[in-house]
C-alpha positions in Angstrom: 88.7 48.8 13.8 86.0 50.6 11.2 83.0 51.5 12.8 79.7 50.0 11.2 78.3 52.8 8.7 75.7 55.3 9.6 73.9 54.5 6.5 73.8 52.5 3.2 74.2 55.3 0.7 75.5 58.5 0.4 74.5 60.9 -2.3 76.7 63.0 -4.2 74.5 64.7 -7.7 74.3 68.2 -9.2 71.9 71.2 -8.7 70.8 70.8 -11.9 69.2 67.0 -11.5 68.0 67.8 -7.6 64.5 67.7 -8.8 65.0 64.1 -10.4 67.1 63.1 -7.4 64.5 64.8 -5.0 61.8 63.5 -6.7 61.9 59.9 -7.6 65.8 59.0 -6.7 65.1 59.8 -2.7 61.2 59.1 -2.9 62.6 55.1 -4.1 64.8 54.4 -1.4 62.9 55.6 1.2 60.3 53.0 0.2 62.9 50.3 0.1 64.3 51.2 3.5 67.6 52.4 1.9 69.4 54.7 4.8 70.9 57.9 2.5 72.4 60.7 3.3 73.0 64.1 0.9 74.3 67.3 1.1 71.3 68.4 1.6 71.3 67.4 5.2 74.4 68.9 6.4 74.5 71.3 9.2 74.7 74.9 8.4 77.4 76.8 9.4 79.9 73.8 9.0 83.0 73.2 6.6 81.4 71.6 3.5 84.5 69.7 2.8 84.5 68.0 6.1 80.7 67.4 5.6 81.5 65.3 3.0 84.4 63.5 4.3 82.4 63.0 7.1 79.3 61.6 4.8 81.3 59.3 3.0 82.7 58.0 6.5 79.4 57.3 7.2 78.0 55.5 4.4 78.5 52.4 2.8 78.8 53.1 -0.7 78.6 56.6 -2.4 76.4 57.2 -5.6 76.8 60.1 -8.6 74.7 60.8 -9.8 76.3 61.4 -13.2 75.5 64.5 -15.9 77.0 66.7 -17.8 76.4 69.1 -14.7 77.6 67.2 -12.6 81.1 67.0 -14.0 81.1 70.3 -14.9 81.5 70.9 -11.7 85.3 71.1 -10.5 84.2 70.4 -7.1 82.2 67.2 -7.5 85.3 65.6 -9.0 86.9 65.9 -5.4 84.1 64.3 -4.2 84.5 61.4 -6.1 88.0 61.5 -5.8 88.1 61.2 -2.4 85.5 58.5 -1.8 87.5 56.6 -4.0 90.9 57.7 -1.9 89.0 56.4 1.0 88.1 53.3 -0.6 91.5 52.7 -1.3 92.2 52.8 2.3 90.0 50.5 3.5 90.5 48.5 0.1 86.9 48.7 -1.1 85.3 50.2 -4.2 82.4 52.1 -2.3 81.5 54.2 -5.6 78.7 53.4 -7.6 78.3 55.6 -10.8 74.6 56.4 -11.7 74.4 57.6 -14.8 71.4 59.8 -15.5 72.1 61.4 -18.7 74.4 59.9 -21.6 78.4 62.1 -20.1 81.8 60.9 -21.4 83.2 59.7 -17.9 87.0 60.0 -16.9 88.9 56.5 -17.1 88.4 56.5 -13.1 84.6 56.0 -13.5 84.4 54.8 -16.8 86.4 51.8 -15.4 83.7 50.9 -12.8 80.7 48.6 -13.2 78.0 51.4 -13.8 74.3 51.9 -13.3 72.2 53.6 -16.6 68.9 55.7 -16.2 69.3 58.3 -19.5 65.5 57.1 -20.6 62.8 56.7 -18.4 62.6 53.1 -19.1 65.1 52.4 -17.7 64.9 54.3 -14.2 63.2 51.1 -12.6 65.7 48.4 -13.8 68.6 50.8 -12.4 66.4 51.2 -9.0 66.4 47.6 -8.8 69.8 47.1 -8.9 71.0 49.3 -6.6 68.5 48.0 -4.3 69.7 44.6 -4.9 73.0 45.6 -4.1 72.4 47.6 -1.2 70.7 44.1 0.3 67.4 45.7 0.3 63.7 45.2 -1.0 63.3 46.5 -4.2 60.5 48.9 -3.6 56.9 48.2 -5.3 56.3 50.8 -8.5 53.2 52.0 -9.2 51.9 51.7 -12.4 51.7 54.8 -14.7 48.7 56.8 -14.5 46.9 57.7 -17.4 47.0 61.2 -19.4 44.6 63.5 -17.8 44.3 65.1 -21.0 42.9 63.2 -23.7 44.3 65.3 -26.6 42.4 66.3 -29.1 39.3 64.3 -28.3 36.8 66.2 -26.0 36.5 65.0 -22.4 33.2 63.4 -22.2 30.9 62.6 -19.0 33.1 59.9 -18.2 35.8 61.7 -17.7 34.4 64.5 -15.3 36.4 63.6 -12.3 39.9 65.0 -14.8 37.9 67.8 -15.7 38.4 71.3 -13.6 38.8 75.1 -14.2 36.3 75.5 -15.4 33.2 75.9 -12.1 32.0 79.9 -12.8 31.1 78.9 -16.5 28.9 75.6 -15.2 27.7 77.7 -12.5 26.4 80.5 -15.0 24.8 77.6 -17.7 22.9 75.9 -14.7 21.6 79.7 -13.9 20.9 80.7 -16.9 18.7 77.0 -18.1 16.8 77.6 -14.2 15.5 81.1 -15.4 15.4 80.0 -19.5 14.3 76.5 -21.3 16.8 76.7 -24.2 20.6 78.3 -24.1 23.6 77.8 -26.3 27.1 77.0 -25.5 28.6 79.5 -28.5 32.5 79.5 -29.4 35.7 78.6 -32.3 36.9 75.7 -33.2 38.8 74.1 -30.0 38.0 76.6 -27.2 36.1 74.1 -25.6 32.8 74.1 -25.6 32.2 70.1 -25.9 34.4 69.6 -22.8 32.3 72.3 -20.5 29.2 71.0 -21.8 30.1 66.9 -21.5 32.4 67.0 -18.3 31.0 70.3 -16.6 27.9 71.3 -17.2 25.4 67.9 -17.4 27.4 66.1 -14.4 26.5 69.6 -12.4 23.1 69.0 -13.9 22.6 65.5 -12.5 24.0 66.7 -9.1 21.7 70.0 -8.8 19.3 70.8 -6.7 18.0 73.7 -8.1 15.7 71.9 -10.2 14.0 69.4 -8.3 13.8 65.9 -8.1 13.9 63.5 -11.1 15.9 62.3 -13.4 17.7 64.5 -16.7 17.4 62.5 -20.0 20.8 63.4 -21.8 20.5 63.2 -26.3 23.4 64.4 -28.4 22.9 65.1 -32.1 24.9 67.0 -35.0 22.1 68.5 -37.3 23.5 67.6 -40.4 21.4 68.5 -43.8 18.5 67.6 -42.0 18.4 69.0 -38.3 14.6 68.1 -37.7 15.0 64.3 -38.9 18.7 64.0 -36.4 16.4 65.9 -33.8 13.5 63.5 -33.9 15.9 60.7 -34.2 17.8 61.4 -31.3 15.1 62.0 -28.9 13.3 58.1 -29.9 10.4 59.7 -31.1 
């Protein structure tokens, strides 16, 4: 009589993709309520190969995570050699391939209905699959977050919240305006300066105290040919 497994899914993948694996792979499941099991988790001190055995006892199916690393490595191939061997056994195909990054696959794998995640768009569909398989909930994917960098455009006040590193420098411009009425922001081409002033400096402003109460009124210009005439323009006068 077979026991019932321990847990859906055992994990077999290389060093090489554990950061992948680690952090979206495991991270996935674990919101679908997928019960896995990886090296990762065996006891120290005890025979790896009967760690594995034992594993792949335990589990319901067993996923590779498939890469060039992975194959590279003699010792996965026993792995998946003998999850297979014990599949055989029990005459079962508890393998599931999981291709992560485009590897010519021995006829043993190659001859198995496969899952493909090589691009990013494609990790979700793949997730929601093996899910599906495994009987449970596909789990709910956030949606991307935007860039916190917006390239070569210079973060403005809106973008404030993104904006850090750079607190002694709007420290030292709200000193320097309390103890002078005019100061200049001076540097090249792309070091900056639009960004400190825009998303540093005059959302510290707002929020100081060191000036009293009442309200900033905030006027951009380029001078132009004619700074007086952009000057007067910009401040509505």
């Amino acid at each position: 009589m077979v026991q019932a497994a321990q847990y859906d899914l055992f994990i077999s993948y290389a060093d090489a993709d554990r950061a992948w694996v680690e952090g979206y792979l495991l991270d996935s499941l674990k919101q679908a309520g997928v019960r896995y099991h990886s090296e990762a988790a065996f006891a120290l001190g005890t025979v790896r190969i009967l760690e594995f055995e034992r594993a792949i006892q335990q589990s319901d199916r067993t996923l590779l995570v498939l890469s060039p690393a992975y194959l590279a490595d003699g010792f996965n191939q026993f792995i998946d050699l003998l999850a297979q061997c014990y599949g055989f056994d029990l005459a079962t195909w508890p393998v599931i391939p999981f291709i992560l990054e485009p590897v010519k696959l021995p006829p043993r794998l190659n001859a198995l209905v496969k899952l493909t995640a090589t691009n990013l768009d494609e990790w979700e569909e793949a997730i929601r699959r093996l899910c599906a398989e495994l009987k449970r909930p596909v789990p709910a994917f956030l949606p991307k977050p935007p860039c916190p960098y917006p390239g070569m455009i210079p973060f403005s006040q809106e973008d404030s919240d993104r904006f850090f590193g750079r607190d002694q420098e709007v420290q030292e411009l709200l000193n320097r305006l309390y103890h002078y009425p005019f100061i200049t922001v001076i540097g090249s081409s792309g070091s900056g300066k639009s960004s400190l002033v825009f998303a540093g400096f005059i959302p510290a402003l707002r929020q100081s105290g060191l000036f009293g109460a009442g309200k900033w009124m905030v006027r951009t210009m380029r001078p132009g040919e004619t700074p007086l005439i952009a000057l007067e323009a910009a401040l509505g006068s």
